[in-house]
C-alpha positions as CSV (number, residue, x, y, z in Angstrom):
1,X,36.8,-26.8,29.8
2,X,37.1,-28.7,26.5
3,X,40.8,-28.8,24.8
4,X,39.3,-26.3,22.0
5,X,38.0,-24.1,24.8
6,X,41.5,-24.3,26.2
7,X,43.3,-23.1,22.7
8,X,40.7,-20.7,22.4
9,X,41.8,-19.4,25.9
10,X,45.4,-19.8,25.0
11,X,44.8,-17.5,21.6
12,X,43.2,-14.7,23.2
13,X,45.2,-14.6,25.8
14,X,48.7,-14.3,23.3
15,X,46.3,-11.5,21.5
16,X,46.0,-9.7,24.4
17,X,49.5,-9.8,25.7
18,X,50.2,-8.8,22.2
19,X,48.1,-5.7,22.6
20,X,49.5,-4.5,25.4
21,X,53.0,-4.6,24.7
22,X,52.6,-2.6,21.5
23,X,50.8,-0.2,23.5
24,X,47.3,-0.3,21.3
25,X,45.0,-0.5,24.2
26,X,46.7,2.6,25.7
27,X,46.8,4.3,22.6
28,X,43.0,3.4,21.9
29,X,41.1,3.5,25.4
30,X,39.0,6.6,25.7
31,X,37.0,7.1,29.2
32,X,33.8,7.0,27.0
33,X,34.9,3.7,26.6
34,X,33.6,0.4,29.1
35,X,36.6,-2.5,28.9
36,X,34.1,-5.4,29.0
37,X,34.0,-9.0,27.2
38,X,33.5,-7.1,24.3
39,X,36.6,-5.2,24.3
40,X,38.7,-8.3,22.2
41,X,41.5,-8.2,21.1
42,X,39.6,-8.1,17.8
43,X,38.0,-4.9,18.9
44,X,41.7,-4.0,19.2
45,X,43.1,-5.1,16.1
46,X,40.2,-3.4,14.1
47,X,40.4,-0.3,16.0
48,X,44.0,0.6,14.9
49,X,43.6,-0.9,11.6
50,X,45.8,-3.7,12.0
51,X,43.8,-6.0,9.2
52,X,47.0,-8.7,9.4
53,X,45.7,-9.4,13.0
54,X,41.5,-9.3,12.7
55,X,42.5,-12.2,9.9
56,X,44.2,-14.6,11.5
57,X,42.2,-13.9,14.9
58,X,39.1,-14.8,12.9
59,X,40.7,-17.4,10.7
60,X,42.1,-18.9,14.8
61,X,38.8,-18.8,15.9
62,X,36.8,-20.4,13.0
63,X,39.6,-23.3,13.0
64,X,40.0,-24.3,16.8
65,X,36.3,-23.9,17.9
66,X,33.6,-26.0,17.5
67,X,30.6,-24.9,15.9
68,X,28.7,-23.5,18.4
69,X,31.4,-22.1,20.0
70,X,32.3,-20.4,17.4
71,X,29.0,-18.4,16.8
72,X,29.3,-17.2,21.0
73,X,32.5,-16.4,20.1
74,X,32.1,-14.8,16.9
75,X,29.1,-12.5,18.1
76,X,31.4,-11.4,21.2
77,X,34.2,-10.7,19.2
78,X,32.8,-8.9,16.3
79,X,29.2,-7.3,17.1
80,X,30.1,-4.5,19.5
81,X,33.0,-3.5,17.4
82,X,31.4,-3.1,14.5
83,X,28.8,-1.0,16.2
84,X,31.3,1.1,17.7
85,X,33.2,1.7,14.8
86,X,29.6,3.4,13.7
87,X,29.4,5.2,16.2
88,X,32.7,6.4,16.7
89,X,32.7,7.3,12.7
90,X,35.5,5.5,12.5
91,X,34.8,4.3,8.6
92,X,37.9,2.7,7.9
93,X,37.4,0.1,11.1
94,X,33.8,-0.2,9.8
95,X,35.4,-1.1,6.6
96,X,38.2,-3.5,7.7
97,X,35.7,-5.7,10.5
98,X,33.3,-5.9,7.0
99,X,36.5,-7.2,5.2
100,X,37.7,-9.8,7.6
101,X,34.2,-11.3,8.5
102,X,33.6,-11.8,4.8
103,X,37.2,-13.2,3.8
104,X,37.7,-15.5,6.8
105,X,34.0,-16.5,7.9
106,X,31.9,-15.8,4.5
107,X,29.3,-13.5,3.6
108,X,26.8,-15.2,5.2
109,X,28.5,-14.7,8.8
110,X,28.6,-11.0,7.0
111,X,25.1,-10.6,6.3
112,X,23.5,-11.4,9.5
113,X,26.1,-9.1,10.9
114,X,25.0,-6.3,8.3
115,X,21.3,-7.1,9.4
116,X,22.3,-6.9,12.8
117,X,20.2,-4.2,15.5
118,X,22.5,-1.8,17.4
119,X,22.9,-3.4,20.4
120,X,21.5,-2.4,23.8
121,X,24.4,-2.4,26.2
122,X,26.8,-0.4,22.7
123,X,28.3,3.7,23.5
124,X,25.3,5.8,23.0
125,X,24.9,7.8,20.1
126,X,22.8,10.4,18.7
127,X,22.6,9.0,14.9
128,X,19.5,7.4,15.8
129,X,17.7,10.0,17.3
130,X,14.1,10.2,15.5
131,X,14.6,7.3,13.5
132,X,12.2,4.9,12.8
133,X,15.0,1.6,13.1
134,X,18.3,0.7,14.7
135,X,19.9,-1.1,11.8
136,X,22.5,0.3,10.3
137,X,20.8,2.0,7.2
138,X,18.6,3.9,9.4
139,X,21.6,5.8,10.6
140,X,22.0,9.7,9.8
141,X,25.2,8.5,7.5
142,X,23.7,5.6,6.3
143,X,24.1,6.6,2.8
144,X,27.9,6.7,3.6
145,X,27.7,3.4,5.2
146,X,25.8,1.8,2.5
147,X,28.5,2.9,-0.2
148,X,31.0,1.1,2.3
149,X,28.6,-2.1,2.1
150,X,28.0,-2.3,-1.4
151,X,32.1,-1.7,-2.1
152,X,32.9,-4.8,0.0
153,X,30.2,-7.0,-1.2
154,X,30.8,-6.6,-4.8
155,X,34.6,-6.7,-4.3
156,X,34.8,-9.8,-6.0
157,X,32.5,-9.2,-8.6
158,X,30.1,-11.6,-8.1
159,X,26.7,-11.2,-9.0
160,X,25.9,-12.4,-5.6
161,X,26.9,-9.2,-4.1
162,X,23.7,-7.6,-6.0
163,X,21.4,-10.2,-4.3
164,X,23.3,-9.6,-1.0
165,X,22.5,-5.8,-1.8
166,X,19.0,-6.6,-2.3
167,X,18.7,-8.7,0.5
168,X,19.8,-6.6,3.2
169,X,17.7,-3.2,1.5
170,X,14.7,-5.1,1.8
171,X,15.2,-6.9,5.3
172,X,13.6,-4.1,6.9
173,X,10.5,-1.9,5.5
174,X,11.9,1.3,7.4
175,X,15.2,1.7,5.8
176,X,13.6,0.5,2.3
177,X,13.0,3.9,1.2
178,X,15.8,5.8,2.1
179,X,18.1,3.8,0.5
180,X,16.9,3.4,-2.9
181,X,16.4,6.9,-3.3
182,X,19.9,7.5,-2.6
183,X,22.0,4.6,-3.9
184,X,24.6,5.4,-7.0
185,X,22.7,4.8,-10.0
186,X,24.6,1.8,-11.4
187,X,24.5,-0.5,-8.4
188,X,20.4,0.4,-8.5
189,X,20.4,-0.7,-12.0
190,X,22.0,-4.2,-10.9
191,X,20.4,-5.0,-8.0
192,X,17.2,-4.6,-10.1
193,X,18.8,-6.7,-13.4
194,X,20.4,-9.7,-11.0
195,X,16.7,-11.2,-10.3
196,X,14.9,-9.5,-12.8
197,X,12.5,-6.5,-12.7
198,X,9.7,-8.5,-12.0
199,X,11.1,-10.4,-8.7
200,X,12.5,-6.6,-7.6
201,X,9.0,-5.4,-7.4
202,X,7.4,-8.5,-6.1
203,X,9.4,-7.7,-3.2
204,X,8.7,-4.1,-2.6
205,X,4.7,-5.5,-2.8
206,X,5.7,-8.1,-0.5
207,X,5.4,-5.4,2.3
208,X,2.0,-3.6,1.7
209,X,0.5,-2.8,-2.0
210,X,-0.4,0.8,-0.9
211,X,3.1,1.4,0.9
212,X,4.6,0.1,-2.3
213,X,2.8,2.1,-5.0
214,X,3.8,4.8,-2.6
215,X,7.6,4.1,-2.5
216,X,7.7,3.3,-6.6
217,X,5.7,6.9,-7.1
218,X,8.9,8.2,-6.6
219,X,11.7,5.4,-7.5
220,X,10.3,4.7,-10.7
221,X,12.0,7.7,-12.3
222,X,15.5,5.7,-11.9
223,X,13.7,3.1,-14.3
224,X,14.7,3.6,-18.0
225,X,12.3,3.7,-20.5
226,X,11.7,-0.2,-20.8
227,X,11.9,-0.6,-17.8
228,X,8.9,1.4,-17.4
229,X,7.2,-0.3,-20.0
230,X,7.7,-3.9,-18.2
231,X,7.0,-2.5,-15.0
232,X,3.3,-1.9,-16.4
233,X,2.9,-5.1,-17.6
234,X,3.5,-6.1,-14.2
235,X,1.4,-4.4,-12.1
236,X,-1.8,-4.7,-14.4
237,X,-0.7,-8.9,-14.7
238,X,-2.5,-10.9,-11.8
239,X,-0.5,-11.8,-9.5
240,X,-1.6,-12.0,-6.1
241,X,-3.9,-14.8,-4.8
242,X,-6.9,-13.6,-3.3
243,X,-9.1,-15.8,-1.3
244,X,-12.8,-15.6,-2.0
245,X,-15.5,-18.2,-3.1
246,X,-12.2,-19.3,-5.3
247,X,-8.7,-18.8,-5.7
248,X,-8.7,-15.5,-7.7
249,X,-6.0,-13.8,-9.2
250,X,-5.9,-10.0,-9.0
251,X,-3.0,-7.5,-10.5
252,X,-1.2,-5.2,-7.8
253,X,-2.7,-2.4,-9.8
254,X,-6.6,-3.5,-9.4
255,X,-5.1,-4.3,-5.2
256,X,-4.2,-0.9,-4.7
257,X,-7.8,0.4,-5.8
258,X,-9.6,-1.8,-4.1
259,X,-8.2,-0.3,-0.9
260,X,-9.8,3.5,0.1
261,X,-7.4,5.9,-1.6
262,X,-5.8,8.7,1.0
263,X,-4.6,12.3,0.3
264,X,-1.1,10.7,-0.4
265,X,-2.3,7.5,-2.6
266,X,-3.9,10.1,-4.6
267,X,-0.4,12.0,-5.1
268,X,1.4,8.6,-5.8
269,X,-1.0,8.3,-8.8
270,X,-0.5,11.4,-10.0
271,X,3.4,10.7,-10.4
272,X,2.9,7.2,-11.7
273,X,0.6,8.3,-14.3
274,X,2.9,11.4,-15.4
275,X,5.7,9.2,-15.8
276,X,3.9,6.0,-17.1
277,X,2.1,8.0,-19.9
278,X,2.7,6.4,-22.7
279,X,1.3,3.0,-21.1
280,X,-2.3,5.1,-19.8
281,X,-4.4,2.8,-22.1
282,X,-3.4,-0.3,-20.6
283,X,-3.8,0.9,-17.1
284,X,-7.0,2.4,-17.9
285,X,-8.5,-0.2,-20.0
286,X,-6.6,-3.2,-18.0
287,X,-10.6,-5.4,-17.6
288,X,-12.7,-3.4,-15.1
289,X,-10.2,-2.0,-12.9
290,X,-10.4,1.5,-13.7
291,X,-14.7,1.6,-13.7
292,X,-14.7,-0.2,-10.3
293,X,-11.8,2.4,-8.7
294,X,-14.0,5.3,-10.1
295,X,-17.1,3.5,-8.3
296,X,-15.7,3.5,-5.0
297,X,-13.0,6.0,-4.8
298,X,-13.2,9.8,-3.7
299,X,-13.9,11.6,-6.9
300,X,-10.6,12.7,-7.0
301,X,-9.5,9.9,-8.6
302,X,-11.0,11.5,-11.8
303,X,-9.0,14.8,-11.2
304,X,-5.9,13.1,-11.4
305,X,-6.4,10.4,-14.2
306,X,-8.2,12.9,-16.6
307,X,-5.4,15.2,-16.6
308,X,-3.2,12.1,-18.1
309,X,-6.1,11.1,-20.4
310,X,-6.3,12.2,-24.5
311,X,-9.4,13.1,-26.3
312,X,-9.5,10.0,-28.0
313,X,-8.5,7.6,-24.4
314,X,-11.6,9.6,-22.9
315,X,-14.2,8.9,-24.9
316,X,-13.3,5.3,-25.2
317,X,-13.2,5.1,-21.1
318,X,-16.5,7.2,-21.0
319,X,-18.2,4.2,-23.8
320,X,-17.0,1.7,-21.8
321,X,-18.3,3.1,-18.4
322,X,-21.4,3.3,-19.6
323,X,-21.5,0.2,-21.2
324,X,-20.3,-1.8,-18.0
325,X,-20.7,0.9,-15.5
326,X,-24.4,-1.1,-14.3
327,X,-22.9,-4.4,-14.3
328,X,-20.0,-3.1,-12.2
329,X,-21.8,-1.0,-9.9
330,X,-24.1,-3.9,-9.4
331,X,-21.1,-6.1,-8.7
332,X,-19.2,-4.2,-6.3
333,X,-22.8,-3.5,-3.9
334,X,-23.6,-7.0,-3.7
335,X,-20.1,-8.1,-3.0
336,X,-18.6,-7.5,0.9
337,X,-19.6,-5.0,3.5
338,X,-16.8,-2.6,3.2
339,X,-17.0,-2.7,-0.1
340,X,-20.7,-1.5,-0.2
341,X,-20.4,1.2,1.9
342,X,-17.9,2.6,-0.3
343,X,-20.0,2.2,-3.1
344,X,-22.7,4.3,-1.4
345,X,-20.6,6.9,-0.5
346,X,-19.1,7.4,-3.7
347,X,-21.3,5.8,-6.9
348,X,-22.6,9.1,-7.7
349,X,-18.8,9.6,-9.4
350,X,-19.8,7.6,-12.7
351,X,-22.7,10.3,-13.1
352,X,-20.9,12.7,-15.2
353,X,-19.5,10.0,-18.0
354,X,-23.8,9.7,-19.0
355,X,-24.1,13.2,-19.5
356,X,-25.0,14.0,-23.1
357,X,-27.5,12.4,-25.6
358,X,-25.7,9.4,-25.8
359,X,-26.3,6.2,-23.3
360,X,-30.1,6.6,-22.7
361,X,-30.7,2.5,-22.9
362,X,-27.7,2.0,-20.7
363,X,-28.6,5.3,-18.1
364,X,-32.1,3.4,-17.8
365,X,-30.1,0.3,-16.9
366,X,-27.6,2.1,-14.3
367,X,-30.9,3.4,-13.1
368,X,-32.4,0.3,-12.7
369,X,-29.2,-1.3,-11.0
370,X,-29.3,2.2,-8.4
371,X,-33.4,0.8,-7.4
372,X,-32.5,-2.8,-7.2
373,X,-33.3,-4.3,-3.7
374,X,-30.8,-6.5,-2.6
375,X,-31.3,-8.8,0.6
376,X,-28.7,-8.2,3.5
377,X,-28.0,-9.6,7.1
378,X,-29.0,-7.4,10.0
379,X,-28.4,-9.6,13.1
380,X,-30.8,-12.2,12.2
381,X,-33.1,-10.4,10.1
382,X,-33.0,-10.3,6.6
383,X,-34.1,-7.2,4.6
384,X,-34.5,-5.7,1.3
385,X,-32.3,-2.5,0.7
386,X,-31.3,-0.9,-2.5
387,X,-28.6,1.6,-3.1
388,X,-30.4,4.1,-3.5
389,X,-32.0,3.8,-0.2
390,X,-29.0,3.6,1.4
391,X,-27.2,6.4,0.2
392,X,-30.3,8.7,0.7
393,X,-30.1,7.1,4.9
394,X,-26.5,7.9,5.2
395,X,-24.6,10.5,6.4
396,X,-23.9,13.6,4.2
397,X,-19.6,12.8,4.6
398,X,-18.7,14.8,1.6
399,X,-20.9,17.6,1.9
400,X,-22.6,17.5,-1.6
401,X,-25.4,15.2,-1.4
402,X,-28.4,17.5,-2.2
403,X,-25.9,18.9,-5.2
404,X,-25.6,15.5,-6.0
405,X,-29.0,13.9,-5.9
406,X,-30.0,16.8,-7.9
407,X,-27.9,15.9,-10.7
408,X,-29.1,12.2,-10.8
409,X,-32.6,13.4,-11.2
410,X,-31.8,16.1,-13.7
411,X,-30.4,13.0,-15.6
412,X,-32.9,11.1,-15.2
413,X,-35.6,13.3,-16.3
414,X,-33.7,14.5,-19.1
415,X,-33.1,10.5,-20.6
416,X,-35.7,8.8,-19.0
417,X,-38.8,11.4,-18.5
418,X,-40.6,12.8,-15.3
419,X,-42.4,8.6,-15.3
420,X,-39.2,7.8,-14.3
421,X,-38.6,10.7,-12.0
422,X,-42.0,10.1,-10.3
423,X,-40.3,6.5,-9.6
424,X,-36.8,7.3,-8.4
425,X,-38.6,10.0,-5.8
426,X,-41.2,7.3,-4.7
427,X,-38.8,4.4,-4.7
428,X,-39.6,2.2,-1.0
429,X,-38.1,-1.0,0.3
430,X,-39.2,-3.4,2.9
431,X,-38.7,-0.5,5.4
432,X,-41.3,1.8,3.2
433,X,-41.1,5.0,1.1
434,X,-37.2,6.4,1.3
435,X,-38.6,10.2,1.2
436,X,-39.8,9.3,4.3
437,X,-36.4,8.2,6.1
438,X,-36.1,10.4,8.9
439,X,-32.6,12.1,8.6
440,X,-33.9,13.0,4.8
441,X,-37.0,14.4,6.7
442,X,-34.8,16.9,8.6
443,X,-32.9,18.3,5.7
444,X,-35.6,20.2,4.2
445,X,-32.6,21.3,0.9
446,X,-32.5,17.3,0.2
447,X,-36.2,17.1,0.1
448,X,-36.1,20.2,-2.3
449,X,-34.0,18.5,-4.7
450,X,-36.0,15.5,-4.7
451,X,-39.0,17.2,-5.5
452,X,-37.3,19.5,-8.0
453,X,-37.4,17.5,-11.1
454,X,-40.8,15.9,-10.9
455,X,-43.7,17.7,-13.1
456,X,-45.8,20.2,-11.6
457,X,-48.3,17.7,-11.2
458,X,-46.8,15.5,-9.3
459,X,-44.9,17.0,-7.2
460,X,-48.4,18.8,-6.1
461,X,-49.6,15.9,-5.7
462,X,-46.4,14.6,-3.2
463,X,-46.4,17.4,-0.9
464,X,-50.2,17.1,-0.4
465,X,-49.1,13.3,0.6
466,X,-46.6,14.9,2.9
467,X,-48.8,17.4,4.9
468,X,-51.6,14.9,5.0
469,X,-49.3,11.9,6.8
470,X,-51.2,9.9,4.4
471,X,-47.7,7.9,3.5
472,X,-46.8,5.5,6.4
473,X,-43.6,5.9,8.0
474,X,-40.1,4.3,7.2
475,X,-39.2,1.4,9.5
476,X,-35.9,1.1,10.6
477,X,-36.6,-2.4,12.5
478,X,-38.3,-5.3,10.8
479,X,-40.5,-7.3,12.7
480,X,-39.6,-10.3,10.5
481,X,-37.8,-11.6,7.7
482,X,-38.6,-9.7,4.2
483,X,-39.2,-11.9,1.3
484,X,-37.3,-10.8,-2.2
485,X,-39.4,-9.1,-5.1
486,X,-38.0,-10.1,-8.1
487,X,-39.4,-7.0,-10.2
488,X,-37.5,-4.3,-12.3
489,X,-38.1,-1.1,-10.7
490,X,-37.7,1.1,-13.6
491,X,-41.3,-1.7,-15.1
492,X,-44.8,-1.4,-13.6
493,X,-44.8,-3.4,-10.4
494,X,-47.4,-2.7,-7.7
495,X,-44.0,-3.0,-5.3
496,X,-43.4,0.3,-6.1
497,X,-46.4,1.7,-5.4
């Protein structure tokens, strides 16, 4: 043993005989307790308050000991304790080992101690029971604890204390939650204001956008008015690098919708937009966001954002849905996978903002965009789908298809004419006529709806086509790769015939 491992030895040793001559370890011990290595005379000094002592032990230690021995050392001498003192309740120990490691050692010794996990071999406790971490804000009285932390931190009013604060709330994503909705509302205020409002929520985003929309659903009413205001600047400003064909720079707020919205997203809006109301225009008009969220979100979406939307806000979205709504739509189905099957599941949403006489050059677009074939990957083959196609094969998820197939048609007959009818019911790909897909063939209501809106004539003149098999039947499997057409559907094009 080293001459510093000797002093050490020496120290501990005159701790200890100290102890036990002033009768602390008899007046302490308890049979719950285990006298191990970690029962120190620091674990003595700090359970009968004696703050004197858990000084100049730690002050001893940090000035005889080499560096590495110092960090065994310290972790022996101070871990255990401090997680006893939880779990004992004994505050005022918890308080005094927080004291002493930040006065003697530094707050850095102090923060990884604050970060620290209960450890395995400490007096079992019930605090923890059903929580979702073992750090010390997890605990049932963390909120206690917590006002123990912040008072010994910002002791000596640094502003260092706040980024400490920061720090250790945001070291783990479990405990993020329940502290900041329960943290005195002046030390919230500064541990936003020390790094700025716009670092603060970087780091809740940091995490996960949807968790984070989530948690600031419900912080954001501790923000004060301007606050608020920079906060939407924020989240419509692009800030998070996403990696496509290019390095491309998308807001949190356009994030968040890109990912499929569930029952509780959908309740985090709600309260984001009730207390963000005065900033709805931005959000709502912030580029595309808002058309491409409505295009591949549940129609829920426009439940909640129309109840936060004026007269005037509406009909300004509604001309600009209709004016980019094609383009969008068009954008979104020929970007990734995911994406597009989203899109078929839920395009049918941006019906209701063409209704009226208004937007007939536009509808004929959308329509157009809806009968586009687009080539796509299947294994090796390539093919020619459209989304219309595609959402008349899939799978009714939502229960509304015939309801809502027959509400595209009534559109389009109404703006465009039963031509155009005649064409959105006959519309075929490289597989052949969609009214022939066979799960549309056993859903004899969907059929009904097709046929609904074309003229007497010609939908005579379908069903005859029907019952006399004289149409050949859709293809699933392609026998080879499908050339593109380059037509319009909504033109004359023998394609579509």
């Amino acid at each position: 043993m080293g001459k510093n491992g000797e002093n050490s030895k020496h120290v501990m040793e005159g701790l200890c005989h100290f102890a036990l001559v002033t009768g602390v370890i008899e007046k302490y011990y308890q049979t719950a307790c285990s006298v191990d290595d970690s029962f120190t005379p620091f674990y003595v000094a700090a359970a009968r308050y004696h703050k004197l002592i858990c000084h100049k032990i730690l002050a001893s230690l940090k000035g005889i000991l080499t560096a590495d021995e110092f960090r065994k050392q310290y972790k022996r001498f101070v871990y255990t304790a401090m997680w006893d003192a939880i779990c004992f309740h004994n505050l005022k120990m918890f308080q005094l080992i927080l004291e002493s490691v930040k006065q003697d050692i530094g707050r850095h010794y102090l923060m990884a101690l604050l970060k620290s996990e209960k450890p395995v071999d400490s007096f079992k406790t019930t605090q923890f029971d059903g929580s979702v971490s073992s750090s010390v804000l997890a605990l049932k009285n963390g909120k206690l604890l917590f006002k123990i932390i912040a008072q010994v931190l910002l002791e000596d009013g640094s502003q260092n204390g706040y980024t400490d604060l920061n720090d250790l709330v945001f070291h783990e994503k479990a405990t993020v939650e329940i502290v900041l909705n329960n943290i005195e509302e002046e030390t919230f205020q500064k541990m936003v204001d020390v790094n700025g409002l716009q670092n603060w929520t970087k780091r809740v985003f940091l995490y996960d956008v949807n968790w984070g929309f989530r948690l600031l659903s419900t912080v954001i009413t501790r923000f004060t008015l301007n606050q608020r205001r920079e906060f939407i600047d924020i989240i419509t400003s692009p800030n998070i690098p996403t990696y496509q064909f290019n390095v491309i720079n998308v807001s949190y707020w356009e994030k968040w919708f890109k990912n499929e919205f569930t029952d509780q997203d959908f309740e985090s809006l709600d309260k984001l937009l009730k207390l963000l109301v005065d900033g709805i225009p931005k959000l709502i008009f912030n580029y595309n966001v808002a058309i491409k969220a409505l295009i591949i979100q549940n129609e829920k979406l426009s439940t909640v954002a129309s109840k936060y939307l004026s007269s005037s806000n509406y009909l300004k979205f509604k001309a600009r849905v209709i004016r980019n709504g094609p383009k969008v739509m068009n954008e979104l189905f020929t970007s990734d996978e995911l994406t597009r099957e989203r899109v078929v599941r839920n395009w049918i949403n941006i019906l209701p903002y063409y209704l009226g006489k208004i937007g007939k050059y536009h509808f004929g677009k959308l329509v157009n965009t809806i009968l586009s074939l687009h080539t796509e990957k299947h294994g090796e083959k390539t093919i020619q789908i459209s989304l219309w196609s595609k959402y008349l094969d899939s799978h009714d998820y939502d229960g509304n298809k015939v309801e809502k197939v027959d509400q595209f048609l009534k559109l389009v007959s109404d703006k465009l004419g039963k031509r155009a009818v005649w064409k959105v019911v006959l519309h075929r790909d490289c597989m052949g006529f969609v009214l022939l897909g066979a799960e549309l063939q056993q859903d004899a209501e969907l059929v009904n709806a097709l046929l609904t809106h074309l003229s007497d004539e010609d939908r005579d003149c379908i069903e005859h086509l029907l019952e006399s098999s004289l149409f050949s039947s859709r293809r699933y499997t392609l026998d080879a790769t499908t050339e593109p057409c380059n037509c319009q559907p909504m033109n004359d094009c023998c394609c579509w015939w």
